[in-house]
C-alpha positions in Angstrom: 245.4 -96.2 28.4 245.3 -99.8 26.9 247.9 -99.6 25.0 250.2 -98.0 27.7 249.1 -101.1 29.8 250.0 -103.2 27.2 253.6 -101.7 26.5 254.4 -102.1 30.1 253.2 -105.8 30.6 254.4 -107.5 27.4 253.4 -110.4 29.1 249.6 -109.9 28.1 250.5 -111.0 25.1 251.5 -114.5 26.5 247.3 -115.0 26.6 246.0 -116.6 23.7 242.4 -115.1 24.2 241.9 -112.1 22.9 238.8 -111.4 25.0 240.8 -113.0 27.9 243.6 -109.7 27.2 240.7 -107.2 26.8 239.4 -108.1 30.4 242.9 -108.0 31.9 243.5 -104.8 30.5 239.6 -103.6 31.4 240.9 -104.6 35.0 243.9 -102.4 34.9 241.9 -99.6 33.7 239.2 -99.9 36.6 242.4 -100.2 39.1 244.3 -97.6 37.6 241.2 -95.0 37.5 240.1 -95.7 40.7 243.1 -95.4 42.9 244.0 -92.4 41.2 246.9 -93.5 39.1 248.5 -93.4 35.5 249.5 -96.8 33.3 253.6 -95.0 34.3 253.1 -95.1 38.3 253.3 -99.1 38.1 256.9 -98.4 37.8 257.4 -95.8 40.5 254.5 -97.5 43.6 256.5 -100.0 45.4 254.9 -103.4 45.5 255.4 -103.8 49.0 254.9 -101.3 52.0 256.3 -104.2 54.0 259.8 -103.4 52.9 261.0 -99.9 54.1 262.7 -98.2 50.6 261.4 -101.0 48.9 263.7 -101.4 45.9 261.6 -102.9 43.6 258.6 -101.6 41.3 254.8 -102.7 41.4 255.6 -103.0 37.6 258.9 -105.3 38.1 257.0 -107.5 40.3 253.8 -107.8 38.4 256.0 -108.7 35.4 258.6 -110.8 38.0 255.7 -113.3 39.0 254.2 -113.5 35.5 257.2 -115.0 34.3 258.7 -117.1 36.7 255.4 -118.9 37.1 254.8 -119.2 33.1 258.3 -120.3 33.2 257.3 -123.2 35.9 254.2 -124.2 34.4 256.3 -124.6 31.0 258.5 -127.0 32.9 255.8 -128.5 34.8 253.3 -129.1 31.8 256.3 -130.7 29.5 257.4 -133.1 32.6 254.4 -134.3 33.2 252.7 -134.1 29.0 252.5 -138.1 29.3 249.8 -137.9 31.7 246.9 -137.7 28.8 246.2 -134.1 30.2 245.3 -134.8 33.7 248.7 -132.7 34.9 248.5 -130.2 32.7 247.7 -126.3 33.9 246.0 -123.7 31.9 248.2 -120.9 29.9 245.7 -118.1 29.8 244.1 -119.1 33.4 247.9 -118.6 34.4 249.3 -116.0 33.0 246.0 -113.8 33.6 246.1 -114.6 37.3 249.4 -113.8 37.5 249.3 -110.5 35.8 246.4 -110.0 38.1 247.5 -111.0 41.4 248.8 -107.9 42.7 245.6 -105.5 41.0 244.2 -104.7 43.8 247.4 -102.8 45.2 246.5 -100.6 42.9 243.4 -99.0 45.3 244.9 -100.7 48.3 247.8 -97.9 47.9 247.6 -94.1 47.3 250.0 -91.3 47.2 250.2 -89.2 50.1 250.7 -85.2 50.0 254.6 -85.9 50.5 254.4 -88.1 47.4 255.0 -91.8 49.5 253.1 -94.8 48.7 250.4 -95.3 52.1 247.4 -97.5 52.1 243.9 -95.6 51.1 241.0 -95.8 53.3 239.9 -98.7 51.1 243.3 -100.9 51.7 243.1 -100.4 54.9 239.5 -101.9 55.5 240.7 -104.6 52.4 243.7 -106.2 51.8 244.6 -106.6 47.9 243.0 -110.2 47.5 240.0 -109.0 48.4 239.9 -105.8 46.4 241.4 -107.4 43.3 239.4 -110.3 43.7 236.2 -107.7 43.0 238.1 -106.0 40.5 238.6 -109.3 38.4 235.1 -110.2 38.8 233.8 -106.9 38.0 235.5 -107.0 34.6 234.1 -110.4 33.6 237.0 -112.5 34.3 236.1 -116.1 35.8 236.0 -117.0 39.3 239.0 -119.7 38.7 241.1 -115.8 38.3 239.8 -114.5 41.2 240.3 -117.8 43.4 244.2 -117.1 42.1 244.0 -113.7 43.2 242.5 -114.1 46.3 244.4 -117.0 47.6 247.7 -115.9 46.1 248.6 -114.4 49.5 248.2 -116.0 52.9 244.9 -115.4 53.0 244.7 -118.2 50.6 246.9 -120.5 53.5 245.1 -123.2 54.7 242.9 -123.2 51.3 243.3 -126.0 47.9 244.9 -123.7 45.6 244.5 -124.5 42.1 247.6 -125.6 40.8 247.8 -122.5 38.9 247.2 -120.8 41.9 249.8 -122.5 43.6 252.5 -121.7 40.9 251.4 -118.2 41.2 251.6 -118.2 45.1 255.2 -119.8 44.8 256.3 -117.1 42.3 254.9 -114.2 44.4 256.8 -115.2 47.5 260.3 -115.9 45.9 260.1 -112.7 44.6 259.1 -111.4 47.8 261.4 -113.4 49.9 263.8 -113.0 47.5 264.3 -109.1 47.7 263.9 -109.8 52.0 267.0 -111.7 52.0 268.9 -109.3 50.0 268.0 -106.4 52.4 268.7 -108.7 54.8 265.7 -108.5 56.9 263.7 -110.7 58.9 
């Protein structure tokens, strides 16, 4: 199952800590076992029920937030590399939130007998923070992952986001957004 993970989200690659990708890809395993669903579904679940017909893939917008906020913190670390270090964010604290962010989806959603996404009993007494958040945790990765996953949403509103957090926080709502205004909706 690694591997398949793996082949679908390049993007693990991007972290340079090899025990770092292990517990990212322990993380998908745990999600993926538990809600009932194969490395392929990422690419068939929608990554919003908020979006009737939602267009987009779990799997495009996993990989969709990775990258746009690597991209940013790439800008952001080489604007601001005269600071001695006090500016700059973390690559693997980054790119592992981000690849995270969205875990939880993966036993907030089940398929139902007609073969649509719905929430499980478990999303609908936790939101995807919350149950990613555990999931993170449960694999060994560091609280400063879970705070990015649980305050990537707006539950985290209100909160001090890391400033990887905030990065990933952005990235998740232009995509989001993003595909909205396309549709044209509201």
């Amino acid at each position: 199952m690694k591997e398949k993970i793996r082949e679908l989200l390049p993007e693990i690659e991007w972290i340079e800590d090899g025990g770092l990708q292990e517990k990212v890809l322990d993380c998908y395993c745990d999600a993926l076992s538990t809600g009932g669903w194969s490395p392929e579904d990422m690419d068939k679940i929608p990554f919003t029920l908020l979006i009737p017909d939602c267009p987009a893939s779990y799997l495009t917008h996993v990989r969709g937030v990775t990258r746009m906020s690597k991209h940013a913190m790439d800008e952001f670390n080489a604007l601001y590399a005269s600071s001695d270090g006090k500016f700059k964010m973390d690559n693997d604290l980054l790119v592992a939130g981000a690849l995270l962010h969205d875990v939880g989806k993966l036993v907030e959603y089940e398929k139902a007998p007609d073969g649509k996404t719905v929430k499980s009993r478990m999303g609908k007494d936790l939101r995807h923070p919350f149950s990613g958040t555990v999931i993170a945790l449960r694999n060994g990765c560091s609280t400063a992952i879970g705070h990015i996953i649980a305050n990537h949403a707006h539950e985290g509103d209100g909160t001090l986001r890391s400033p990887e957090g905030v990065l990933v926080n952005k990235a998740d709502f232009m995509n989001f957004e993003g595909i909205k205004s396309f549709l044209g909706m509201k």
